[in-house]
N, C-alpha and C positions, 0 to 999 in steps of 0.2 A: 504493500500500500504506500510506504512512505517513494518508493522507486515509482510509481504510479502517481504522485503526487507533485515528485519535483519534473516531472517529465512533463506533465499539466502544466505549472507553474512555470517551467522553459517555453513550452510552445505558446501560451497565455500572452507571455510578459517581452518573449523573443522574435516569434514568429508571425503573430496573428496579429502585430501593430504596423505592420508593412504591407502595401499591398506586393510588390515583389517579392518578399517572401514567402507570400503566401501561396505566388505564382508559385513562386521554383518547389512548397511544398505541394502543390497540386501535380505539378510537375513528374515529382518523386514519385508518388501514390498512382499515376498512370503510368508510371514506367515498369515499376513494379506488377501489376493488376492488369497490364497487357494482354497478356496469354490467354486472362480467364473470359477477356471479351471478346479478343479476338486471335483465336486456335490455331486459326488457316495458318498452314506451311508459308506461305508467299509472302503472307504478313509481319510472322515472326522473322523472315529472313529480310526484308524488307529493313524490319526493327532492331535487328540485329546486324545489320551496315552501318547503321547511323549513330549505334551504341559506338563501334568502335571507331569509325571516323569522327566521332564527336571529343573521343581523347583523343586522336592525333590533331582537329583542330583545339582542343583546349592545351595541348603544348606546344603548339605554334604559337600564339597567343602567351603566354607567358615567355618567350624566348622575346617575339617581334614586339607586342605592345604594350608590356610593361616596363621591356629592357631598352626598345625601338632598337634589335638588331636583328631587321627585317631580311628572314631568310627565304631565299627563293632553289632552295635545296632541299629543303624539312623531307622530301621523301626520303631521303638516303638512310636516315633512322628507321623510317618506318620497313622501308627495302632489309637493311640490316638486321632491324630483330627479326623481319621474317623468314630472312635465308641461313640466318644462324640457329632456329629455332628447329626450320624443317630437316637442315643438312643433319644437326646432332639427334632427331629423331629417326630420319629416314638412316642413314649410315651407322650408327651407333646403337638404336633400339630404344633409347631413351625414352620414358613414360614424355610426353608434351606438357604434362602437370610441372614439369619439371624444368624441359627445354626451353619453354615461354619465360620464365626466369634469367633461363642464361641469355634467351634472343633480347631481356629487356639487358643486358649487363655489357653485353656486346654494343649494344646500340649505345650506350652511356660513355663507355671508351671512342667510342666515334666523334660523339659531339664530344670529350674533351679535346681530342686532336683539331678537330674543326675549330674547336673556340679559339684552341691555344695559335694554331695557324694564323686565324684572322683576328687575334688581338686586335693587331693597330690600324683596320680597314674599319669604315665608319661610310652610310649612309647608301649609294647605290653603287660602291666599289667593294662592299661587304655582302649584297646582295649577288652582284656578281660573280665575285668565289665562293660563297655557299653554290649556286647553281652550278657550278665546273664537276664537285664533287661526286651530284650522283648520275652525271655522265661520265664518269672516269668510273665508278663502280661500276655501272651495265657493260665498257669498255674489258674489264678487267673477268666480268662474268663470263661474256660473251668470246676471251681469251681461253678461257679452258669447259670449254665443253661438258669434258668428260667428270670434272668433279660437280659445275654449278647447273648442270642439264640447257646450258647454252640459252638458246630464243625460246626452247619449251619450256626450262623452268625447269624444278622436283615438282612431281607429284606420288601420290599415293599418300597421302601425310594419313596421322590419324585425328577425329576427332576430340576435343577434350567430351565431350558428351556424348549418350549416342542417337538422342530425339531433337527435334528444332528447338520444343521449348527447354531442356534443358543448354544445349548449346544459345542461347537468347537469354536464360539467366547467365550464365559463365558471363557475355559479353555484359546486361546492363549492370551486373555487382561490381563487375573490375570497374565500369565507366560510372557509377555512383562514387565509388571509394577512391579512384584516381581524380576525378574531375572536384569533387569537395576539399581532398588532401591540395590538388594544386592552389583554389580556392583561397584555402586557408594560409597557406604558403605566401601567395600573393599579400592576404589583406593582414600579414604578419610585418614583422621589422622589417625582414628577409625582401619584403614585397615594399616598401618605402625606399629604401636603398634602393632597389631597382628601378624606381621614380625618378631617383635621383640621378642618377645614371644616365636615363634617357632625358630627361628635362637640359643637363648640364653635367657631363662628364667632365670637366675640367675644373668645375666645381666643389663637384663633389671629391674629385682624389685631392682638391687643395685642402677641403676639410678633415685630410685625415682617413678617407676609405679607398680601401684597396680594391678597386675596379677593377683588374684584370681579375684578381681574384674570385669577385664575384660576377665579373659575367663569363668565365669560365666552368661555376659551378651552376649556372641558369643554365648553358649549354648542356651542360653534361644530364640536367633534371631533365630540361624538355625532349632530350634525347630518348632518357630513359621510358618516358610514358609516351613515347611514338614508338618505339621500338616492341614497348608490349604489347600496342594496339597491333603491330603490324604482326607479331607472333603468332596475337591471337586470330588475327585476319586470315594470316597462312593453312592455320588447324583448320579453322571453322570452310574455306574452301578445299581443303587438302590438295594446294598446291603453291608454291612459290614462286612465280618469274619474274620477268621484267619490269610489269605493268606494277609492279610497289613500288620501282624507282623510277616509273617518268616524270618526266618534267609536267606535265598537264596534271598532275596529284601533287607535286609541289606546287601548281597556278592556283588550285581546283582549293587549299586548305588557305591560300592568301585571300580568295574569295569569299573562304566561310568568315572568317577573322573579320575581313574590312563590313562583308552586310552584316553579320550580327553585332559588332564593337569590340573595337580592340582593347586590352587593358579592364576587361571585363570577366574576361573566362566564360562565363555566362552564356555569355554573346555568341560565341562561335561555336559553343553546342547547339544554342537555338537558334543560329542558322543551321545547323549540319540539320536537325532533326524538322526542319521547315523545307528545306531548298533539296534534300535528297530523296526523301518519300514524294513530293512534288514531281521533281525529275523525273521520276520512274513511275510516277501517275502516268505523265501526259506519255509517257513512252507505250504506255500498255494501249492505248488509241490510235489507230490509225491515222486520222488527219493531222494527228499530231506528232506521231513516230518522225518524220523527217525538221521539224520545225520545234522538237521540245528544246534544243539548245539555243535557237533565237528568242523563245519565250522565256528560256532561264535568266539571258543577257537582258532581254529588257524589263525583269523583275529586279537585276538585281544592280541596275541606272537607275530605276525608277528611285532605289532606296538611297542610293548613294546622290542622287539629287535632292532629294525631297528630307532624308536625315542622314546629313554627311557626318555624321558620330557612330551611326551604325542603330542597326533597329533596337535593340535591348536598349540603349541611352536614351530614346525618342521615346520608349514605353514608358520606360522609369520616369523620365523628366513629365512625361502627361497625369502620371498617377500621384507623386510623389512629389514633396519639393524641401529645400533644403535649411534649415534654419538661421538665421545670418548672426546669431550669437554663439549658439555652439554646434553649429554645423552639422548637427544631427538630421536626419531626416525621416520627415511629417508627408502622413496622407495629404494628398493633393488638396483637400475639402476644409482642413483644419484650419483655423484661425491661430491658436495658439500652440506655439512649442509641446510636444507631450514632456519634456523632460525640465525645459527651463521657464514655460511660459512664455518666452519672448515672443511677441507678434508676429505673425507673419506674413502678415498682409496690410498694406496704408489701412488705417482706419480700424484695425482689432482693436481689444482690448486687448 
């Protein structure tokens, strides 16, 4: 009872005084609850792309919009943990319970070599040697055939589950628990610093912080959780090739980032899980099978004209707004501060 009471008392006093939070709790509770409303195969697999493309966009997003070291590479991670996951399954026997770990540890040593390489590149000379990378990977796969299965890939992996809906918990647990950890990561010290960073790097290391330091270890995080996503990508298709490292899925996750807001985390879940079930709506329709990629383009001009912060900052700023005394923030409707009273509108009390 008492565990049932502070849990009341958290969601009460934490959750239910925001309308955003209340979203991303709604959020949760259908992500979870999926299955029991909607069974179909297509649907779960559908739901279970977007689970894990929603943590390869939520760590791009803490790499590019919190740090601003806007990579136009990020597959290479996702490529990596899933060729290192398949090979030591496929070749070695390895349980995948198991190898998805190492494909996410592999991937973490990539982004540190990447951070440490492009230390001192800044703005779209950074951008551009991230993107060399995971063409030098395909280069390098496409060198030995015989061990990386060349243009076809590995296949035969094995599943980590053996039904959809289990295989669609595996993915939205890992994508709750990664995506909240990153979350918190961010709206931690660890995520202030990285403000600082991005706002004024030269600023910051004159105050005393060690920025290579720490965007060497941003690199090496957001590596880590693309590289799981891509692990788990691998199992869940049972097969590994190319198409984890093209460039068009390093375009495709700077996409999700810019519509849904960068520097949000949020945001580029709720575009993946907006803009991918979408996609593959309009593709299931004929008049629209040839034309869903000009309708994804001008969905997603329409946002970047209309709310150039990105959709999630446009929701938020409509529902909610922000206190100018202690910068807490109030339902949209409120007159008064919940926490200080301060006014918030000409003419309150």
């Amino acid at each position: 009872m008492f565990l049932l009471r502070w849990m009341w008392a958290n969601l009460r006093n934490e959750v239910l005084v925001l309308p955003s939070r209340i979203l991303a709790l709604a959020w949760v509770v259908a992500v979870l609850l999926l299955p029991l409303a909607f069974p179909d195969a297509y649907v779960l697999r559908i739901a279970t792309f977007a689970c894990l493309f929603a943590i390869f966009a939520a760590s791009w997003d803490l790499l590019a919009g919190y740090t601003g070291q806007v990579s136009f590479g990020h597959a290479l991670f996702f490529g990596a943990g899933a060729y290192a996951s398949a090979l030591l399954s496929l070749r070695l026997g390895l349980s995948p319970w198991f190898t998805v770990w190492i494909g996410a540890a592999v991937a973490t040593v990539f982004g540190a070599v990447v951070g440490f390489l492009c230390q001192r590149l800044r703005g779209a000379y950074l951008s551009l040697a991230t993107l060399a990378f995971p063409l030098i990977a395909l280069g390098l796969l496409f060198a030995f055939p015989d061990f990386s299965g060349g243009e076809l890939g590995v296949s035969g992996l094995r599943r980590l589950a053996a039904s959809a809906t289990g295989n669609y918990y595996v993915a939205a647990l890992s994508m709750l628990a990664i995506v909240f950890g990153l979350w918190l990561l961010a709206d931690s010290k660890f995520g202030i610093v990285l403000h600082a960073i991005r706002d004024d790097e030269v600023a910051a290391r004159a105050s005393g912080i060690n920025t290579p330091r720490y965007k060497l270890a941003v690199f090496a995080l957001s590596a880590a959780a693309a590289g799981f996503a891509g692990a788990l990508f691998a199992h869940y298709l049972r097969i590994a090739g190319p198409s984890t490292l093209e460039v068009a899925l390093s375009f495709q996750v700077v996409i999700w980032g810019i519509f849904g807001g960068a520097a949000t985390i949020y945001g580029p879940v709720a575009a993946v899980f907006i803009l991918y079930p979408l996609t593959e709506w309009l593709g299931s329709y004929g008049a629209f099978g040839e034309l869903r990629l000009l309708a994804f383009a001008v969905i997603v001009l329409l946002v970047l004209l209309f709310m150039p912060r990105g959709l999630a900052p446009w929701v938020r700023d409509k529902v909610e707004s922000q206190c100018p005394r202690c910068k807490q923030r109030n339902r949209a409707w409120r007159s008064v501060c919940r926490l200080c009273n301060a006014p918030l509108r000409l003419g309150a009390a």
